[in-house]
MARLO-258269 format. One record per residue (C-alpha): residue number from 1; residue in one letter; z negated, x, y negated. Coordinates in nm, 3 decimals. Last residue first. Layout:
// MARLO-258269
   nr  rest        w        u        v
  NUM     A        Z        X        Y
...
//
This chain:
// MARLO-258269
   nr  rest        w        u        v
  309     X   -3.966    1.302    0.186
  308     X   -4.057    1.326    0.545
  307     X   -4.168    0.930    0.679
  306     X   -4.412    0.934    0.980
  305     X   -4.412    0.592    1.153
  304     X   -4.716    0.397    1.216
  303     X   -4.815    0.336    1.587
  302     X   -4.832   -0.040    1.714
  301     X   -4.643    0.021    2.041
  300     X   -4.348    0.123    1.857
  299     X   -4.299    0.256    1.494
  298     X   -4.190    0.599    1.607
  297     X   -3.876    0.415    1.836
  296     X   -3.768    0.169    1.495
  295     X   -3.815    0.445    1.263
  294     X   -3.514    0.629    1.516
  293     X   -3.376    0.343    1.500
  292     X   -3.276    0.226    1.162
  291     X   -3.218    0.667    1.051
  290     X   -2.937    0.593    1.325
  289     X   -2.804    0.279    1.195
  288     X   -2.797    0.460    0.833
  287     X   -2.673    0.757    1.001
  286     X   -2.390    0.541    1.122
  285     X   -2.319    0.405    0.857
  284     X   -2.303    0.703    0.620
  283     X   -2.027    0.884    0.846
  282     X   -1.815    0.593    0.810
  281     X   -1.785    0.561    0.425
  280     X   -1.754    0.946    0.444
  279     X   -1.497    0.877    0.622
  278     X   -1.318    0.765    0.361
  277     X   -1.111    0.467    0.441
  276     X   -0.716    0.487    0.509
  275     X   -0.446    0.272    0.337
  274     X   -0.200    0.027    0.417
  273     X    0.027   -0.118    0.222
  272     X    0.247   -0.408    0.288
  271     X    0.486   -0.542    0.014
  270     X    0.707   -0.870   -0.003
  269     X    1.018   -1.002   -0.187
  268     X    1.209   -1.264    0.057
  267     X    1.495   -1.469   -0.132
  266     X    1.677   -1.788    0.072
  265     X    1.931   -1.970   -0.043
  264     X    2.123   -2.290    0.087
  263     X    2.452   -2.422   -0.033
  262     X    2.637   -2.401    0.238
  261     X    2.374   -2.560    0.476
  260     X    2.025   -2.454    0.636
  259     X    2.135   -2.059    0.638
  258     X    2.376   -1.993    0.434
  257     X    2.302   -1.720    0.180
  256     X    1.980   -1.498    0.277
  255     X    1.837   -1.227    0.031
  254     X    1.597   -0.975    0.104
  253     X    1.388   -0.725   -0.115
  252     X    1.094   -0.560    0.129
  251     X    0.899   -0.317    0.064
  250     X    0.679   -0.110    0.312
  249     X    0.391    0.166    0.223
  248     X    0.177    0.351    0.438
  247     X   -0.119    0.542    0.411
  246     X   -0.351    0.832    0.578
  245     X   -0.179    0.779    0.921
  244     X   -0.354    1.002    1.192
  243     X   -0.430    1.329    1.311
  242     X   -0.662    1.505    1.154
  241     X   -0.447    1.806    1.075
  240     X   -0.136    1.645    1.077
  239     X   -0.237    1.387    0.812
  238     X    0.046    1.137    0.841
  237     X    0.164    0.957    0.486
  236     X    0.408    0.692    0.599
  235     X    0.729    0.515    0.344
  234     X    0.932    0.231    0.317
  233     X    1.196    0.014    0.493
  232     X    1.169   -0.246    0.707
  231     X    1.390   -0.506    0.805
  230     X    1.118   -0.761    1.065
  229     X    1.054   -0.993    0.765
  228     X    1.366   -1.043    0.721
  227     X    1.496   -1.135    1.064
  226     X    1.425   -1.484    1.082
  225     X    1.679   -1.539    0.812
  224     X    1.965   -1.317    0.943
  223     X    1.927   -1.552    1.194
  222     X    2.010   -1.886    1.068
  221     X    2.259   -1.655    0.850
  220     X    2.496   -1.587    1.173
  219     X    2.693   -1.325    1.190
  218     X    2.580   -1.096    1.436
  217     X    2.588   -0.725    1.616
  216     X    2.325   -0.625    1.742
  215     X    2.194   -0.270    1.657
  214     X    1.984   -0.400    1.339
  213     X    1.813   -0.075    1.179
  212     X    1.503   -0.086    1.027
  211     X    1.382    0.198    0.811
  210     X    1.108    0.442    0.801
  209     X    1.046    0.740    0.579
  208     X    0.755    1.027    0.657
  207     X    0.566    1.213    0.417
  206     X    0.372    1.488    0.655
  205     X    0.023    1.611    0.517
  204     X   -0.124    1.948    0.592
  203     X   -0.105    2.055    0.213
  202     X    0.297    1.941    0.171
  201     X    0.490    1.849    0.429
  200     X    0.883    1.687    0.364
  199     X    1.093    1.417    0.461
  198     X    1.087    1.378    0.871
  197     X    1.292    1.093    0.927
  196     X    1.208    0.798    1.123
  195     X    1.420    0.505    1.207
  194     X    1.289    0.169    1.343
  193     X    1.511    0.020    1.621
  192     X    1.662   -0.306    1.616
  191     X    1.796   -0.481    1.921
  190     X    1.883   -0.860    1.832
  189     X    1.814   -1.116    2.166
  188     X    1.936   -1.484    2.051
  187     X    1.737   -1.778    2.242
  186     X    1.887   -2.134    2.246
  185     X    1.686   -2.423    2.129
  184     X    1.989   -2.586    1.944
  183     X    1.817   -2.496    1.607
  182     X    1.846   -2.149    1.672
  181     X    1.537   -1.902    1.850
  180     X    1.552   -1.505    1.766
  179     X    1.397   -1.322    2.025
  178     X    1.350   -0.935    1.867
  177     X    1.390   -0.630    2.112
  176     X    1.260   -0.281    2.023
  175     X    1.418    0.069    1.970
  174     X    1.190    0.365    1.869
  173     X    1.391    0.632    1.687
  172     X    1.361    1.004    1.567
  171     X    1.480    1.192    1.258
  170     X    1.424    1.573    1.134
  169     X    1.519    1.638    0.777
  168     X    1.220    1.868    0.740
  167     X    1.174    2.063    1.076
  166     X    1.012    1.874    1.393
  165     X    0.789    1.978    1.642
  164     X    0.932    1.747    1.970
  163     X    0.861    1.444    2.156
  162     X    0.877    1.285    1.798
  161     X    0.554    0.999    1.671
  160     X    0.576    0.673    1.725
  159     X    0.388    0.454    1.495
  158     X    0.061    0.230    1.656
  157     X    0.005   -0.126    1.651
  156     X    0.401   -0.248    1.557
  155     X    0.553   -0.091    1.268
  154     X    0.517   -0.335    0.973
  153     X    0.780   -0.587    1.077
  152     X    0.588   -0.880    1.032
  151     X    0.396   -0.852    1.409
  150     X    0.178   -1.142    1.505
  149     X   -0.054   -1.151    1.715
  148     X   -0.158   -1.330    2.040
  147     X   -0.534   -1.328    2.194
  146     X   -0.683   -1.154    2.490
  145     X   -0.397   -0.845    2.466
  144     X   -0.469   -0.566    2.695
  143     X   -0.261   -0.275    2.654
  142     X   -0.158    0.064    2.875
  141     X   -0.017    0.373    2.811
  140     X    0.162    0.265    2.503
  139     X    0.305    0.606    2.358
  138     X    0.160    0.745    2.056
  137     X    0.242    1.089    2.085
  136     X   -0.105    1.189    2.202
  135     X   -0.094    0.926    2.452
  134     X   -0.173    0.541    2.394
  133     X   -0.450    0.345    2.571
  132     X   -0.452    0.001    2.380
  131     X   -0.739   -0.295    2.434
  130     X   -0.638   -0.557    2.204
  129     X   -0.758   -0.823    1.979
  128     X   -1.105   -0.755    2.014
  127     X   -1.319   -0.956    1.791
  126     X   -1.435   -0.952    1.417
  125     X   -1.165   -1.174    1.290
  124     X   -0.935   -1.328    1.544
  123     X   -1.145   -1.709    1.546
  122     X   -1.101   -1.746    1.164
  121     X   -0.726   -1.625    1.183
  120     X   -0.714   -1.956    1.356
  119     X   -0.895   -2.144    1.138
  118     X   -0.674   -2.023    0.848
  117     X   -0.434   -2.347    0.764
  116     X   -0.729   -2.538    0.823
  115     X   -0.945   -2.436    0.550
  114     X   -1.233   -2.249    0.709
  113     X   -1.574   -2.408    0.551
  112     X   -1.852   -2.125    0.498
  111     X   -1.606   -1.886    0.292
  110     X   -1.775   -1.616    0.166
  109     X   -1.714   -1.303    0.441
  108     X   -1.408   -1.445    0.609
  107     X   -1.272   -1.521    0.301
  106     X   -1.006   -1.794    0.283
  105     X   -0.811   -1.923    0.000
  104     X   -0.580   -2.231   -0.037
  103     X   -0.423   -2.305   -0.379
  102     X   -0.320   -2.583   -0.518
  101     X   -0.022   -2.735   -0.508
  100     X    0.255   -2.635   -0.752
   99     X    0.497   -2.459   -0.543
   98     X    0.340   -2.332   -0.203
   97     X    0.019   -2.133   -0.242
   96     X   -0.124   -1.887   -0.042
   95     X   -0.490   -1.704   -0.004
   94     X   -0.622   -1.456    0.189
   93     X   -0.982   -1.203    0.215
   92     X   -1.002   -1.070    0.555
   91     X   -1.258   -0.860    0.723
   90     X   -1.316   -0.655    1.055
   89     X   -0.956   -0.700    1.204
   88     X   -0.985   -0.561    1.546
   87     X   -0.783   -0.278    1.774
   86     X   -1.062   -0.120    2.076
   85     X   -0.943    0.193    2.111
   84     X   -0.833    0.425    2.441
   83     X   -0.682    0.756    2.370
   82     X   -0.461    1.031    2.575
   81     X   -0.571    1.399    2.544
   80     X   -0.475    1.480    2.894
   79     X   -0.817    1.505    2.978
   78     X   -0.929    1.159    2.869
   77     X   -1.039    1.022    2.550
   76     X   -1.219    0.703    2.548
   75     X   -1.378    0.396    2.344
   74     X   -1.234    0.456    2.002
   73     X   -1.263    0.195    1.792
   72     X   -1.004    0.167    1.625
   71     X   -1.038   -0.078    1.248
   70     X   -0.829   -0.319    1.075
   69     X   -0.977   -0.394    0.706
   68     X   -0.826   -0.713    0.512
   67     X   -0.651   -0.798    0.196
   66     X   -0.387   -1.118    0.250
   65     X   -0.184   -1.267   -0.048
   64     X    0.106   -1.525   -0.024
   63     X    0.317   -1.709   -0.209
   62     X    0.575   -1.984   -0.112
   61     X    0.826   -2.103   -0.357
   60     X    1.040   -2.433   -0.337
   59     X    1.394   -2.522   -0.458
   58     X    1.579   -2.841   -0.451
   57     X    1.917   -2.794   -0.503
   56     X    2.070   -2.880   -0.145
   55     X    1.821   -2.639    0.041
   54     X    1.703   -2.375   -0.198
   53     X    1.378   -2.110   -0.048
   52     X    1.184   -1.887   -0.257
   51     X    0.997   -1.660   -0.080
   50     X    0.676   -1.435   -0.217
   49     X    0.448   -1.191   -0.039
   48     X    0.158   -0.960   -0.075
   47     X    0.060   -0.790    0.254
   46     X   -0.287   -0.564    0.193
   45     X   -0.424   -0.333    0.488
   44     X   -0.761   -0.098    0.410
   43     X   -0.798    0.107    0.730
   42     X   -1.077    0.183    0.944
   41     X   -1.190    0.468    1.164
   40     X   -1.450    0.421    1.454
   39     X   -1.496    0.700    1.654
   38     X   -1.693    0.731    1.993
   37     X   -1.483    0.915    2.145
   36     X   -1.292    1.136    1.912
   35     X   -0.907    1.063    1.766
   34     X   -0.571    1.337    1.731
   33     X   -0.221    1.177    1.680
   32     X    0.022    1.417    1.748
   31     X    0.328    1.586    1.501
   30     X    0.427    1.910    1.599
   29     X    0.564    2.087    1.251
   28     X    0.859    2.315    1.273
   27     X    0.911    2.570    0.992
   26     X    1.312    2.601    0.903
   25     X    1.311    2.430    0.588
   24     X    1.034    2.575    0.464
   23     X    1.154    2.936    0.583
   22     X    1.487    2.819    0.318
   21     X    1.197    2.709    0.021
   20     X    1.042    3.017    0.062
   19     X    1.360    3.240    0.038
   18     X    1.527    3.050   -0.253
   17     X    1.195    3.069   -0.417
   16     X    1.139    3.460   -0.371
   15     X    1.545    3.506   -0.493
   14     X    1.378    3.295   -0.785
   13     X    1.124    3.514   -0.839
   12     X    1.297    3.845   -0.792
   11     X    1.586    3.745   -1.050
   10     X    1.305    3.602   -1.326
    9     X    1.145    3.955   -1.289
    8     X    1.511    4.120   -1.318
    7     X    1.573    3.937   -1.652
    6     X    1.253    3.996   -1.785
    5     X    1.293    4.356   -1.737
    4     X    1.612    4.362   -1.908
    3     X    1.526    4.177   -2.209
    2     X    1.233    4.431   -2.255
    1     X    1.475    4.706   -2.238
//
């Protein structure tokens, strides 16, 4: 009898599973990014890199390390619910080394002589580097670019996000154009577009996958080589309450036969994380600043301050 029951309570939970999992499945999520005026929210990003080039049997390896903090500030959120923020890196600690010379390290908050291999990140940290309006969905509205970047395949400034709620198992694209330049000076145009696909949401938060898809077709190694860094594939956290990417992860694992001579190699390993700070981080700034002056307004005209313990 005992057998029994058990046997019908394991029955009813798993028909309960079956039936959970299948509404799951079916649930549609609407995906939007969601930012206040007046916010500033900051992310930790870290690229780690190695490639290992062979061009008639000599071999060299270039390494690479980069930690720094990109922060929105958001300047502007109109009716429609579409945001303008101010894009800028506010720190960046990077070093490389190629073969056995020494290394060359840069840190914009220690280093008082710039090596010259990072004066020009020098002059991009702690200013604008662009002015982007972007709707709820993330499309580019509007941007203002003072000074050129550089994009290694890591999703462009902002991700975009479906027209539509989605269910789990849901993909959408976003097609882009790479210029691809050959010894002979001529240009070659490859369409990629990044693939997104809906895996699964779990407390509020969406796991997305992305992957780079080449559309053009090609066989040519001189440009499969200046591609690699653009084939992307890895994985974004999205908060959907909140409204924005908690983390991302990208990998890369590339190999390139052929492309300075028959017996030329090329291997590209590389990861790019990214990673949101606490906003309680945040938060504590700016009552800090604000604490700063309101003592600076009671302290004015020669009149102490009262302090409340």
């Amino acid at each position: 009898m005992n057998t029994r029951r058990i046997l019908t309570f394991v029955a009813v939970l798993l028909f309960a599973l079956v039936a959970t999992a299948e509404d799951s499945a079916k649930e549609t999520h609407l995906l939007r990014y969601k930012f206040s005026e007046g916010e500033q929210v900051r992310w930790k990003v870290v690229h780690v890199g190695t490639t290992e080039t062979t061009i008639q049997g000599n071999t060299q390896t270039s390494k690479s390390h980069s930690a720094s903090t990109k922060v929105w500030k958001v300047s502007e959120v109109d009716e429609q619910g579409n945001m303008t923020f101010v894009h800028l890196v506010d720190s960046v600690d990077m070093w490389q080394q190629v073969s056995d010379r020494p290394e060359i390290r840069y840190n914009s908050e220690k280093t008082k002589e710039v090596p010259t291999e990072y004066e020009h990140v020098a002059k991009t940290v702690g200013v604008p580097l662009a002015t982007v309006k972007i709707s709820a969905k993330g499309d580019i509205i509007d941007r203002d670019t003072p000074t050129p970047s550089e994009d290694f395949g890591v999703g462009g400034i902002v991700m975009l996000l479906p027209e539509k709620p989605v269910k789990i198992g849901s993909t959408w694209y976003e097609p882009s154009e790479l210029r691809n330049r050959l010894p002979d000076g001529r240009v070659k145009r490859v369409k990629i577009r990044k693939l997104y696909e809906l895996v699964k949401v779990k407390t509020g938060v969406a796991t997305i996958s992305i992957k780079t898809e080449v559309l053009t077709p090609f066989n040519d190694a001189r440009i499969q080589s200046q591609l690699v860094q653009q084939l992307t594939d890895g994985t974004i956290k999205f908060d959907l309450d909140a409204g924005r990417i908690l983390s991302k992860q990208l990998d890369w694992d590339e190999t390139v036969v052929g492309f300075n001579g028959a017996d030329s190699l090329m291997k590209y390993l590389a990861r790019f994380t990214e990673e949101l700070l606490p906003a309680e981080a945040r938060t504590a700034q700016r009552i800090e600043k604000a604490g700063a002056a309101k003592t600076a307004r009671a302290s004015r005209d020669g009149k102490p301050a009262l302090r409340r313990e």
